[in-house]
Structure formats: structure tokens, C-alpha cells
VOGU-3710 file (C-alpha; in Angstrom, 3 decimals, decimal comma):
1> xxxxxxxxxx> 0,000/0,000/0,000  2,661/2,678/0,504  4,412/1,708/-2,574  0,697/2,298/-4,531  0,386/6,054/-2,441  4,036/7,138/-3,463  3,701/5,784/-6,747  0,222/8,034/-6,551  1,423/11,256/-5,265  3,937/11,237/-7,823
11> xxxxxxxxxx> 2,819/9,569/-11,185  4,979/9,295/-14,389  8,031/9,234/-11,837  10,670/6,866/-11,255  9,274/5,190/-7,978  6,043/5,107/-10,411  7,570/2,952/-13,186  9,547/1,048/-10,485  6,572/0,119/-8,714  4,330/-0,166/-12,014
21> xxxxxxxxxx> 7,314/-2,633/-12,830  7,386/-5,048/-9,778  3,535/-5,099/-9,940  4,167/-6,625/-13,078  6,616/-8,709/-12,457  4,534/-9,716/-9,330  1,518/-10,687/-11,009  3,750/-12,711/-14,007  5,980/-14,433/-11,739  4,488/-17,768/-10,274
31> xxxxxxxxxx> 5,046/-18,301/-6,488  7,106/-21,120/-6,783  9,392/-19,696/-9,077  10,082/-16,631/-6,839  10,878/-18,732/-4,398  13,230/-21,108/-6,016  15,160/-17,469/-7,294  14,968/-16,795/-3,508  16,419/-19,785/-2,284  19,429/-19,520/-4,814
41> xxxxxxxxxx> 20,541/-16,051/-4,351  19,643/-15,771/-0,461  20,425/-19,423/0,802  23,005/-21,233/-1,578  25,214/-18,054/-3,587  24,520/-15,555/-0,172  24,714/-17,821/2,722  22,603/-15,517/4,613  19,336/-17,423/5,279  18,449/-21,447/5,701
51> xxxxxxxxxx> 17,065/-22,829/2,413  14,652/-24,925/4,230  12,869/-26,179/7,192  10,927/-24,815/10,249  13,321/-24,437/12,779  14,363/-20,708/13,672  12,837/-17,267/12,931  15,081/-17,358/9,746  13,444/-20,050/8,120  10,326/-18,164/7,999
61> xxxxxxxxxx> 11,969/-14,634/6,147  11,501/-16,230/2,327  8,341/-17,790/2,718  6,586/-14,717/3,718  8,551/-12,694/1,469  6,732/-15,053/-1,469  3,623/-15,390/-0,117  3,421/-10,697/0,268  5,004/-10,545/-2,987  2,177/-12,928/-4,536
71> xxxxxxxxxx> -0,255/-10,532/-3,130  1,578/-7,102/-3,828  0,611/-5,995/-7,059  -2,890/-6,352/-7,025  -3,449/-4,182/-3,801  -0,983/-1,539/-4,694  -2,371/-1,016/-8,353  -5,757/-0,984/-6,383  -4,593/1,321/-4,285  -2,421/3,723/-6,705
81> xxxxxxxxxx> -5,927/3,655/-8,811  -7,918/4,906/-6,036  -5,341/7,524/-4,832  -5,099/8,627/-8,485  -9,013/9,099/-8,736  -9,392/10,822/-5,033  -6,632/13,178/-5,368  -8,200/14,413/-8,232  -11,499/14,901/-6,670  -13,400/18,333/-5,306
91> xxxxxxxxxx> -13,297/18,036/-1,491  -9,077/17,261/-2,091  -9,416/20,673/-3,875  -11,360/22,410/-0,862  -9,224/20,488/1,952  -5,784/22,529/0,083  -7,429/25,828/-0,442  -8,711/25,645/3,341  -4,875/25,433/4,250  -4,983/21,593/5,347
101> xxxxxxxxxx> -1,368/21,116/5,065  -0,082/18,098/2,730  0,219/14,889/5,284  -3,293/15,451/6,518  -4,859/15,970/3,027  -3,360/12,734/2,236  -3,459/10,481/5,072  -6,859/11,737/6,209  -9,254/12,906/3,275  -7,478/10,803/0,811
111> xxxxxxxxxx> -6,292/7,772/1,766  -9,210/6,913/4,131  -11,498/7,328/0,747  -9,289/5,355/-1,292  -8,423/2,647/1,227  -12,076/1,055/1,089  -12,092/-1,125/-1,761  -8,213/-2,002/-0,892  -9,356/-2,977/2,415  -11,897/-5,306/0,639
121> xxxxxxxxxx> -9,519/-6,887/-1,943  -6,576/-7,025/0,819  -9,433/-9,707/2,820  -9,716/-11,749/-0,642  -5,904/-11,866/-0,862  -5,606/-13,319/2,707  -7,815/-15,864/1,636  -5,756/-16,404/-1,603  -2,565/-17,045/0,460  -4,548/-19,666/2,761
131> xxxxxxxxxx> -4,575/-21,868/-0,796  -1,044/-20,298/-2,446  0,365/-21,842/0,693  0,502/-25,006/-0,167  3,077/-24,266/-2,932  5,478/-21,945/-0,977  5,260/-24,917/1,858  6,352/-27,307/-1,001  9,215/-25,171/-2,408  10,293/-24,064/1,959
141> xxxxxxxxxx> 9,976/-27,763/2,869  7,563/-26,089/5,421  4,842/-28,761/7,241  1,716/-26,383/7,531  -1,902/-26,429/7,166  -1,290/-26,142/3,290  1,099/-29,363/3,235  -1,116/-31,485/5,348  -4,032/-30,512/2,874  -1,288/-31,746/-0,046
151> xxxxxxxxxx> -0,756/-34,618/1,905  -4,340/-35,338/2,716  -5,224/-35,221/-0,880  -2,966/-37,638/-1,748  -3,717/-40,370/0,602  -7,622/-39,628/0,022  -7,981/-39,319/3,640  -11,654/-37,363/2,992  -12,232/-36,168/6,417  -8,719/-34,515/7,343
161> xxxxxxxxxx> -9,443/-32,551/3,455  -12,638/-31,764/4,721  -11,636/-30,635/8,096  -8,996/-28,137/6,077  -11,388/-27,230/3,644  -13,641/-26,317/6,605  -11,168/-24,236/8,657  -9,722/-22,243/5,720  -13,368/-21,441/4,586  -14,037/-19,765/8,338
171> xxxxxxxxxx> -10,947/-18,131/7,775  -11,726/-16,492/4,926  -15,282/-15,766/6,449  -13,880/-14,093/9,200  -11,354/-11,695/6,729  -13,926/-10,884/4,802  -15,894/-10,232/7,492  -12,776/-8,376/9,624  -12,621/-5,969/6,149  -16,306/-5,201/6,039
181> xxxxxxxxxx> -16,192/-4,379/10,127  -12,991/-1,853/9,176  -14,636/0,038/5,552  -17,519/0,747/7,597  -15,431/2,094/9,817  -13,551/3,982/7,341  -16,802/5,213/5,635  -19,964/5,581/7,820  -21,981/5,454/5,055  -21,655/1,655/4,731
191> xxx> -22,931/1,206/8,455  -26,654/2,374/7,480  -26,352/0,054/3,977
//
């Protein structure tokens, strides 16, 4: 999200194309490949983190590296669109000729109006990850929720995949739920919708 509100405040910039760039190399890049690139620059050429397992603090960096990356270029184009839009709107306008100095116009009348469908996508995403998971705990040699659902599968063992299926539905429930609880507090015009 701050990468799509600098990218915003300053289109047709550098940080713009930069992060216009890694949004598309985001979204073209499969998971699993990232991570492999990840594994052979940081872990085998670098030395600098473990290439595999579960058993320190450092294990964890590159998985969630690859599972935010997955979900970085969708929310910060969503978000650089909506800055785009609100900073060009009327009450923007008013909020600078009133003397409302720069942080507040932004962070307050703008970002808060162009958070809302971020928030909403940023819920979907969560849920995403729950299922891109699986992959990244393939490629980490990680044993999660998305491995034992891998594992599961394989061995047709029906209730454990149900079980999974089950819990990573209510999680999903409760994000999208958690994201409709925070735009209507963002907008209080959603709370009497």
C-alpha cells in the first residue's frame, strides 16, 4: 500500500515505473518460481538465510517474502488507482485551499477514501494465500496447514481434506468479514447500507 500512495502522489516518476514494474513482475511471476530465485541467491550463492525447514525465525523470512510478494501488485495497483481518482477529486481541492497542510490531506481525506475497496480486496488476498500456501510450503519444505491438505489429498484421507477445507473457509469468512467491520469504519456510510 505505501508503494501504490508514493507511486500516486507522484505519477509518471521513477518510484512510479519502479513500482508499475514489480507489480508486473509480481503478477507474471508464479510463487514457486520466486521462491526457487529466492532460495538460490539468499540461501546457496549468499549464505545468509536457511534454504529450508521450520526451525528458527530465519526459516520463515523467504516464505513470507513469497507469499506478500504474490499478493503485492494487485493491492498496490488498487490502491495507486484509487489515490489517483481521489486526489483528483473536489473536497481534495477544498481540503488545500482551506490550508490543510499536505500529510493530513493525504493520510486523512485521501487515503481513508481510497483505502475502502483495498481494504476489501486485501481480505480476498488473505484468503488467496490460505490456498497459495501449499506451494510456498512445497518449495520451503515447510509442514503447515497447506502441506497437510497436499498430503491429505494424496492419501484420500476425505475427512482430514474436509476438516482443512472447513477451517480455511471460516478463515476467509472471518477476513472478509474483519474488512467489512474496518470500511464501515472507514466510511460511515456503509454502516446504514
Amino acid at each position: 500500500m505505501p508503494l501504490g500512495v508514493v507511486a500516486a502522489i507522484r505519477p509518471n516518476s521513477l518510484i512510479d515505473r519502479v513500482a508499475l514494474f514489480l507489480s508486473v513482475a509480481g503478477q507474471a511471476m508464479p510463487s514457486f518460481w520466486f521462491g526457487l530465485i529466492l532460495i538460490v541467491v539468499f540461501a546457496i550463492q549468499l549464505g545468509l538465510l536457511p534454504p529450508s525447514g521450520a526451525a528458527t525465525w530465519r526459516h520463515f523470512i523467504m516464505p513470507t517474502i513469497v507469499l506478500g510478494y504474490y499478493a503485492m501488485p494487485a493491492i498496490m495497483r488498487l490502491t495507486r488507482a484509487g489515490m489517483l481518482d481521489v486526489l483528483g477529486s473536489d473536497y481534495i481541492r477544498t481540503a488545500r485551499a482551506k490550508g490543510a497542510g499536505e500529510t493530513r490531506v493525504l493520510f486523512k481525506h485521501a487515503l481513508r477514501n481510497a483505502i475502502i475497496p483495498v481494504v476489501s480486496l486485501a481480505a480476498v488476498q488473505m484468503g488467496f494465500m490460505l490456498g497459495g500456501s501449499i506451494v510456498v510450503e512445497s518449495v520451503f519444505a515447510l509442514h503447515g496447514a497447506g502441506y497437510l491438505a497436499w498430503e491429505s489429498i494424496a492419501r484420500n484421507d476425505l475427512p482430514t481434506v474436509q476438516a482443512l477445507i472447513l477451517v480455511f473457509s471460516m478463515f476467509y469468512i472471518v477476513f472478509t468479514f474483519l474488512a467489512d467491520v474496518l470500511n464501515a469504519w472507514l466510511d460511515p456510510r456503509m454502516r446504514s447500507a
